[in-house]
C-alpha positions as CSV (number, residue, x, y, z in Angstrom):
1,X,-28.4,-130.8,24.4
2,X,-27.9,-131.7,20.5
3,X,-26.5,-128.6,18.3
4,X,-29.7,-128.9,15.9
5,X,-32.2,-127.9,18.9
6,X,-30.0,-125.7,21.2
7,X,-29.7,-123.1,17.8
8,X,-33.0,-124.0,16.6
9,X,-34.2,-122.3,20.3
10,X,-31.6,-119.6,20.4
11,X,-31.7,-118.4,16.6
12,X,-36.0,-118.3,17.3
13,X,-36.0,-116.7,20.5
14,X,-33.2,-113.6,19.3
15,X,-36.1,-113.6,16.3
16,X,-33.3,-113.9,14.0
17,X,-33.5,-115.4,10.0
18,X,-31.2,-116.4,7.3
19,X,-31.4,-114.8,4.4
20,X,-29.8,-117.0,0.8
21,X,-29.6,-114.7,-2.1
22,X,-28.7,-117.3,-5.4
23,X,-28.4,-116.5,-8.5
24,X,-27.2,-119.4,-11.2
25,X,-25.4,-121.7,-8.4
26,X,-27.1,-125.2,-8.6
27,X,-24.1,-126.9,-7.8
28,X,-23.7,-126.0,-4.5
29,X,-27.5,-124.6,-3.8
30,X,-28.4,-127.5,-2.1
31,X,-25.9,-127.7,0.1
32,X,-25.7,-124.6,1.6
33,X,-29.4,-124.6,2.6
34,X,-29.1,-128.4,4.3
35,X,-26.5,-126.7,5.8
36,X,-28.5,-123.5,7.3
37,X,-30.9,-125.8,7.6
38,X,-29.0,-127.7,10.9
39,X,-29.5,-124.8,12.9
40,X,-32.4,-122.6,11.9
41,X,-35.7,-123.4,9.5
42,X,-36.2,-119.5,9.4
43,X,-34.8,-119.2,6.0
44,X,-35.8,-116.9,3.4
45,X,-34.1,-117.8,0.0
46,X,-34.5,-114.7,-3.1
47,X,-33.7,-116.3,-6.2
48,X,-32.5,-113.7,-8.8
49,X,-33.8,-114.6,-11.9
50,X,-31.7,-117.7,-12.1
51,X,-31.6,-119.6,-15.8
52,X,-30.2,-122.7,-14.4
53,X,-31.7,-125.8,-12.4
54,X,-32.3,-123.7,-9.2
55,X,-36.1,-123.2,-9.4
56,X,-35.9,-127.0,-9.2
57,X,-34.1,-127.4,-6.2
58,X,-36.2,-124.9,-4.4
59,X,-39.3,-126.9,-5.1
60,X,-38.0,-129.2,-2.6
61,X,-37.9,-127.2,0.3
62,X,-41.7,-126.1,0.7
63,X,-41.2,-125.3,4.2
64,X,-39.0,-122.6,3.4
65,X,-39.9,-118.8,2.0
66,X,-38.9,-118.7,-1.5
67,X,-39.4,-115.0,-3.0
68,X,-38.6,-115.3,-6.8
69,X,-37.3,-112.1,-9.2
70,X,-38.3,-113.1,-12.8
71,X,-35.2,-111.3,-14.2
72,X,-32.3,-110.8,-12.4
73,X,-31.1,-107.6,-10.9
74,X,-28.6,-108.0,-8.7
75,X,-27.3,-108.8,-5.5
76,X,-27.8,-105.8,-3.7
77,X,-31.4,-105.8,-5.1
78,X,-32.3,-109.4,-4.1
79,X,-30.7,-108.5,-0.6
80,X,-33.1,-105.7,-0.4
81,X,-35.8,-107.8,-1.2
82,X,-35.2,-110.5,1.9
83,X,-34.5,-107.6,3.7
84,X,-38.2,-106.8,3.2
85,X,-39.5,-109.6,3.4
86,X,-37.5,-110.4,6.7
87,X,-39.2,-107.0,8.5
88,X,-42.7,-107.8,7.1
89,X,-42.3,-111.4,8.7
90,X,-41.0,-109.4,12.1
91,X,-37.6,-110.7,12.1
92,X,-34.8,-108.6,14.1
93,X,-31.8,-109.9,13.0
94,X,-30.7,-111.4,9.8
95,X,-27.9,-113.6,9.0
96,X,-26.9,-113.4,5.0
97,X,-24.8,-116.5,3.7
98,X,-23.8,-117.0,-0.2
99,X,-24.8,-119.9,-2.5
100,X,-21.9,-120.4,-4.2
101,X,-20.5,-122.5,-1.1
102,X,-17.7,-120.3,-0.1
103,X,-18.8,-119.9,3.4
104,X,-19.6,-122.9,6.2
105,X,-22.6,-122.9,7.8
106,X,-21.5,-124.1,10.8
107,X,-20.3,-121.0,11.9
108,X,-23.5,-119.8,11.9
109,X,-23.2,-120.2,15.9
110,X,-20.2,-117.7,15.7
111,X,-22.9,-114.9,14.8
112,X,-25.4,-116.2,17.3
113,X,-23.0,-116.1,20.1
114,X,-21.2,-112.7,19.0
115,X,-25.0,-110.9,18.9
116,X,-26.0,-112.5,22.2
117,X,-22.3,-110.8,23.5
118,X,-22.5,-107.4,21.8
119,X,-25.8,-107.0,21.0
120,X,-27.0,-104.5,18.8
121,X,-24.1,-104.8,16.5
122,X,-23.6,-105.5,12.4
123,X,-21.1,-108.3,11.9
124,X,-19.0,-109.0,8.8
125,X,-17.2,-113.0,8.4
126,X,-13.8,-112.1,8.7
127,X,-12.1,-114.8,6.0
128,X,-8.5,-116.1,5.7
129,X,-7.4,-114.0,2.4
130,X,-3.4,-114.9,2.7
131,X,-4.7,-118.9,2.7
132,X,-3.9,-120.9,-0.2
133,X,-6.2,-121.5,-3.2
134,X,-7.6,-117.3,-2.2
135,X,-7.3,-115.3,-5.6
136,X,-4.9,-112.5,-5.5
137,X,-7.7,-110.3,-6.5
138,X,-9.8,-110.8,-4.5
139,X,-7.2,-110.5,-1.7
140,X,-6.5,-107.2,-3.3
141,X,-9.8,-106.3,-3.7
142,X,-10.4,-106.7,0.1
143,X,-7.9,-105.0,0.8
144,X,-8.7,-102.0,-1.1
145,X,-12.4,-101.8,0.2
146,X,-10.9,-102.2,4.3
147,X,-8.9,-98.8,3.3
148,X,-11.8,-97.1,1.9
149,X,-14.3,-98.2,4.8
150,X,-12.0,-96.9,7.5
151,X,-11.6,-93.7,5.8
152,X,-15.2,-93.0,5.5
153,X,-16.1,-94.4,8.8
154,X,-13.2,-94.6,11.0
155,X,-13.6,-98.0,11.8
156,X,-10.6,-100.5,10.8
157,X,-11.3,-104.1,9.6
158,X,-10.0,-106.8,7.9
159,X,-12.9,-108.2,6.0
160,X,-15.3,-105.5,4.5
161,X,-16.3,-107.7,1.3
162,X,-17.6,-111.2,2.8
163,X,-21.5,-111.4,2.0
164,X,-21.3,-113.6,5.6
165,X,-22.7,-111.2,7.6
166,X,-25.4,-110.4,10.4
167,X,-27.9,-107.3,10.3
168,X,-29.7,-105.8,12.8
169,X,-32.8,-105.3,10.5
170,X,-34.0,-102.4,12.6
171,X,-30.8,-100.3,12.7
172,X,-29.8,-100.6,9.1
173,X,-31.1,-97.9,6.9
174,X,-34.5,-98.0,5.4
175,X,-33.5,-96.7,1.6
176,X,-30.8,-97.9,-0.7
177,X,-29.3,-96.2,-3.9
178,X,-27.0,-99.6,-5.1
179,X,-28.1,-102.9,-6.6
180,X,-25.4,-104.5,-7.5
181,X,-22.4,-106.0,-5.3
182,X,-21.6,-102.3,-4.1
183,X,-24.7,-102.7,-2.0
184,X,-22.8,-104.0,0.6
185,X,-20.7,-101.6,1.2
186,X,-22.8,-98.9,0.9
187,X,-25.0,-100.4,3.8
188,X,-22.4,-100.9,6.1
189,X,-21.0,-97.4,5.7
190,X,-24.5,-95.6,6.3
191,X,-24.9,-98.1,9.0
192,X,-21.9,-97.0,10.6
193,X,-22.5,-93.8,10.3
194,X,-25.5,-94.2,12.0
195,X,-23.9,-94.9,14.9
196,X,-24.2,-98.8,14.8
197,X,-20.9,-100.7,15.6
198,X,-19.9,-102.8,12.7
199,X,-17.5,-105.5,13.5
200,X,-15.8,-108.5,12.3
201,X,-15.7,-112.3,13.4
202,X,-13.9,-115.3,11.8
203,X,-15.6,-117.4,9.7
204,X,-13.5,-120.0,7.6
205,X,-13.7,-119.8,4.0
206,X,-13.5,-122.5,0.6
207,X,-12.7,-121.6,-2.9
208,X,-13.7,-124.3,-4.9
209,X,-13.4,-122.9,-8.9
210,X,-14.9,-126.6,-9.9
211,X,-17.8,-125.9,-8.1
212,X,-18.1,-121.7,-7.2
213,X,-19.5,-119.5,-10.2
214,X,-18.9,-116.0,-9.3
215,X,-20.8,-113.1,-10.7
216,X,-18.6,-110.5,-10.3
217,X,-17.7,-108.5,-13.3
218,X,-14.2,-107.0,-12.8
219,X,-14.1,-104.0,-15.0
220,X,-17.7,-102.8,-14.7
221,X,-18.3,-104.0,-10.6
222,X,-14.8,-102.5,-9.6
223,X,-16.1,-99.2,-12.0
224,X,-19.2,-99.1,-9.9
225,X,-17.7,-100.0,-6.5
226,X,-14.9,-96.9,-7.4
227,X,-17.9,-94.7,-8.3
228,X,-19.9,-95.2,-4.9
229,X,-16.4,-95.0,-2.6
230,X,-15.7,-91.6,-4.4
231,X,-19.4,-90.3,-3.0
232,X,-18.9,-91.4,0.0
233,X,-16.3,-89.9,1.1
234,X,-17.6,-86.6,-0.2
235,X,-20.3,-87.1,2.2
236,X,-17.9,-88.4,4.9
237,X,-15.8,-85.3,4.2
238,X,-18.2,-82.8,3.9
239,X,-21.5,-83.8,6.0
240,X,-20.2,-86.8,8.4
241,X,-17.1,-85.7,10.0
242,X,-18.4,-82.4,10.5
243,X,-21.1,-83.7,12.4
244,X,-19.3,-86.0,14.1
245,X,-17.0,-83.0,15.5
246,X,-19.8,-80.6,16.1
247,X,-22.0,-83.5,17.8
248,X,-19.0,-84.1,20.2
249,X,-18.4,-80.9,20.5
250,X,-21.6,-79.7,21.7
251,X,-21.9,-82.4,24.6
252,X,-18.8,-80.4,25.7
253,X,-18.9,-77.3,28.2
254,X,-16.5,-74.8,27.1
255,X,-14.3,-75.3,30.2
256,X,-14.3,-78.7,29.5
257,X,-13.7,-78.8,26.0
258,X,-11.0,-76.1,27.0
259,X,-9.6,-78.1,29.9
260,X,-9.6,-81.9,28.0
261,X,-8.4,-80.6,24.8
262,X,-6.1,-77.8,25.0
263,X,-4.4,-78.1,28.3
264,X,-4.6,-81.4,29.1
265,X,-4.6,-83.3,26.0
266,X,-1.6,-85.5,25.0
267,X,-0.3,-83.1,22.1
268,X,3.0,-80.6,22.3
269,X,2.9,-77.4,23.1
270,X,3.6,-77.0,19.7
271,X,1.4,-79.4,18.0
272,X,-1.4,-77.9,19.6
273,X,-0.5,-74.1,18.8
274,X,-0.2,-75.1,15.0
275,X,-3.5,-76.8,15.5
276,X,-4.7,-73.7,16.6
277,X,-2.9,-71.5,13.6
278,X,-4.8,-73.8,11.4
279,X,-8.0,-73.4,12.1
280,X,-7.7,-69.5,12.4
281,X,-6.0,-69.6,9.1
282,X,-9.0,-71.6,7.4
283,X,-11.7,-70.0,9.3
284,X,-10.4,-66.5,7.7
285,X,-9.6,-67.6,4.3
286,X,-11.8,-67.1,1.8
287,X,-12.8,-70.6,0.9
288,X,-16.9,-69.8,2.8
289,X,-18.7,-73.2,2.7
290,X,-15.4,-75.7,2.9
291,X,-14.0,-74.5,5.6
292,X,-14.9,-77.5,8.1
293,X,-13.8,-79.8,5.4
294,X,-10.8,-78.3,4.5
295,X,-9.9,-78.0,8.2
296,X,-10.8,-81.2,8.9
297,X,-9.1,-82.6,6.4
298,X,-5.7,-80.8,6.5
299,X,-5.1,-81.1,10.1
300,X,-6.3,-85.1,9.4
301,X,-3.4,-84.8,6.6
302,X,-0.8,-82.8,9.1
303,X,-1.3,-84.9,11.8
304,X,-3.0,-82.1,13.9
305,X,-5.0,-82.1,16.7
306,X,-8.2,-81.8,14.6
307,X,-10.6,-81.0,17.4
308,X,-8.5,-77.9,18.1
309,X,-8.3,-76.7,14.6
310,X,-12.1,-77.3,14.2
311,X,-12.9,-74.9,17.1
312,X,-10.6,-72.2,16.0
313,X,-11.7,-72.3,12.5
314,X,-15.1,-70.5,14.1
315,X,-13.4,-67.6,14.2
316,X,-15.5,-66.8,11.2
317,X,-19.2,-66.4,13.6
318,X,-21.5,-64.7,12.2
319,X,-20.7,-61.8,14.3
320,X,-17.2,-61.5,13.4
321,X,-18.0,-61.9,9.1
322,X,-18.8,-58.4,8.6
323,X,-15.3,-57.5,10.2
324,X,-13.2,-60.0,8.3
325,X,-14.7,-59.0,5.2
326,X,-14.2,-55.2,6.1
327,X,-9.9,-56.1,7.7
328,X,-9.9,-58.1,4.2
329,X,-10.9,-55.6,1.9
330,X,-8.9,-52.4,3.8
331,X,-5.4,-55.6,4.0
332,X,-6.2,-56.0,0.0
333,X,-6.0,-52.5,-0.4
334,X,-2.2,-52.8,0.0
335,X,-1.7,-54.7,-3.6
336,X,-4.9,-53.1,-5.8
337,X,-4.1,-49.6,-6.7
338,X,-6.9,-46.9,-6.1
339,X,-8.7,-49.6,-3.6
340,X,-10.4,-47.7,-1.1
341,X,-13.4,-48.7,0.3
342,X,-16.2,-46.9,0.1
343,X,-18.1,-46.4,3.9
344,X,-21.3,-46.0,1.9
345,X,-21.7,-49.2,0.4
346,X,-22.7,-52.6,1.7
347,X,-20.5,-55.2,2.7
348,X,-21.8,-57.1,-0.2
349,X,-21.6,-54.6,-2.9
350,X,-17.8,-53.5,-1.9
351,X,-16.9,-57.4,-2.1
352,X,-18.7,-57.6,-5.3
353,X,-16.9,-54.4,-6.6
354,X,-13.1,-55.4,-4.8
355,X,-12.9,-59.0,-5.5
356,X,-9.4,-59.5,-6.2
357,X,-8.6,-56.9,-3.1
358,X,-10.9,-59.0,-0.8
359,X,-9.1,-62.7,-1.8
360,X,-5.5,-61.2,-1.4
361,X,-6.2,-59.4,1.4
362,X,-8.1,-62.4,3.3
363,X,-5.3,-64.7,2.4
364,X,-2.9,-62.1,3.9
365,X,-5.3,-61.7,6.8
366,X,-5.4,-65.4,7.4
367,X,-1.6,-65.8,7.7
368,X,-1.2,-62.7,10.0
369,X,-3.8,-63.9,12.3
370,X,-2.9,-67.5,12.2
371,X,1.1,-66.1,13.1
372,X,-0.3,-64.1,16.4
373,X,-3.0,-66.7,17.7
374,X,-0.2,-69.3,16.8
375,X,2.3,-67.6,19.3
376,X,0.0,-66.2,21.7
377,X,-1.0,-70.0,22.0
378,X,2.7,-71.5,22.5
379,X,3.6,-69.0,24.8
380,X,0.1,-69.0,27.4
381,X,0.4,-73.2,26.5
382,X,4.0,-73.1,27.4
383,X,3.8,-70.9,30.9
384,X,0.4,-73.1,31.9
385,X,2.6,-76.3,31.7
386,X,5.4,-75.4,33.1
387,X,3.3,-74.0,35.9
388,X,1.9,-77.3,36.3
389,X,5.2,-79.2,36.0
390,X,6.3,-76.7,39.3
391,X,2.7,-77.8,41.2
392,X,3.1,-81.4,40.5
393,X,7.3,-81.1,41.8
């Protein structure tokens, strides 16, 4: 069977589209949509406001959807725009290409045959940065945004910035804040951290400066990009990993969790009694509302077991608050002259009146407890393995 009808069959039957966002390319226009246009007529071009021939070359392709934006607004805008349009029409996947003839469309079939293996999956082209005739700043750039991905989702790539990509339209999420080139990142972070694998397949790449014009502003884009990686991993830090942990955590029985990630995991002895010193030590001090953050992100930093050090940072329950706060204030009583506690007040009026006793005395708290839980954990770790190493002889 010929290439042009095997993909024309496949690329209709996964419901799938390809989406052309253009913006002031006329040079290679053209040949990126004859391209597309080997394997799949479901094409939906957005031009961008474009000042130069390109409303002329789209004239001659009547068969195709054309959306136009009288002014332009950006990439990430125009890609939310064939987004739309893609759902309205009822496509379920989309496959995103660039006009400035950087990417082949021949390997169009490498996303088609990567969806049909993985299925519900987002795919980035992987490109061949270290060829020659690649920028160095964009090879930097890359570079840059791989780090920043895997720390806000965990997931490690080697091409996070190729607009060569394939969306399931359904799993992506349904509101944007970006409209610029940060766009794609922010919607294959949120994607990820819904829960959608994002991965990456080769894809060859050309960097012709005779032909290519590039839109990217490096000051202001790079400003922009920095701006939206900093909030991210805020959130990451203080919304998604915490979920994350408590999500797995939950699915957990106690013994289990107990059995799977105390006793049996991989860690020392020792690794996993500082794991749990941390979390007692965090869950005590008086940092309320950062502790799973902090924790999170210190045993991340340490090289702790972070699951450990998560669980033991809930030594501050709501049960136990009132007697941390009350073991703080009578432990900061040692350094504030005249610092008794009054029985008669509330726990939040003698915390209001003994600030400086409560913070020193918390600290002080925190390190005394993490010190015993710390032991009593290397010595009950140490005499359950050696018990086992005597079964197991």
């Amino acid at each position: 069977m010929d290439t042009l009808p095997q993909f024309y069959n496949i690329i209709n039957q996964l419901n799938c589209c390809v989406i052309i966002p253009t913006y002031n390319n006329s040079k290679t226009l053209k040949r990126v949509i004859d391209g597309v246009l080997q394997y799949t007529g479901n094409i939906i071009i957005v031009n961008d406001g474009a000042t130069d021939n390109t409303p002329h070359i789209l004239a001659q392709y009547t068969n195709l959807t054309v959306l136009t934006q009288p002014q332009n607004k950006g990439k990430g805008k125009a890609l939310r725009y064939g987004f739309k349009a893609a759902i309205q029409a009822g496509y379920d996947y989309a496959i995103t290409i660039d006009s400035d003839g950087q990417h082949f469309p021949d390997d169009i079939p490498v996303f088609i045959n990567a969806l049909q293996e993985q299925g519900e999956v987002l795919l980035i082209g992987s490109r061949n940065m270290e060829q020659e005739g690649v920028p160095k700043k964009s090879s930097f750039g890359n570079k840059f945004s791989n780090f920043w991905f895997w720390f806000e989702t965990g997931i490690k790539l080697t091409d996070t910035q190729s607009g060569f990509r394939l969306y399931p339209l359904k799993k992506i999420p349904k509101k944007y804040y970006t409209p610029k080139f940060e766009f794609e990142i922010e919607v294959i972070v949120r994607t990820a951290w819904k829960g959608v694998p994002v991965k990456n397949v080769p894809v060859k790449v050309l960097y012709d400066m005779d032909e290519r014009v590039s839109h990217f502003r490096p000051f202001m884009d790079f400003t922009r990009i920095s701006i939206l990686n900093t909030v991210l991993v805020i959130i990451s830090l203080l919304y998604i990993k915490p979920r994350n942990f408590i999500l797995s955590y939950k699915k957990k029985s106690l013994k289990q969790f107990f059995l799977e990630n105390v006793v049996e995991s991989g860690d020392s002895v020792m690794k996993k009694s500082l794991s749990v010193s941390l979390g007692v030590f965090i869950g005590i001090a008086p940092i309320w509302g950062l502790q799973t953050a902090m924790v999170l992100l210190l045993a991340y930093l340490l090289k702790l077991n972070k699951l450990i050090a998560f669980t033991f940072s809930h030594i501050s329950i709501p049960p136990m608050i009132p007697v941390i706060v009350y073991l703080s204030l009578l432990m900061g009583s040692l350094f504030v002259t005249d610092a008794t506690v009054d029985k008669d007040l509330s726990f939040a009026e003698a915390v209001g009146q003994h600030l400086f006793q409560y913070i020193a005395g918390s600290i002080l708290l925190a390190v005394l407890a993490a010190f015993v839980f710390g032991v009593t954990s290397f010595l009950l770790l140490t005499a359950l393995h050696k018990n086992k190493i005597r079964k197991n002889a």
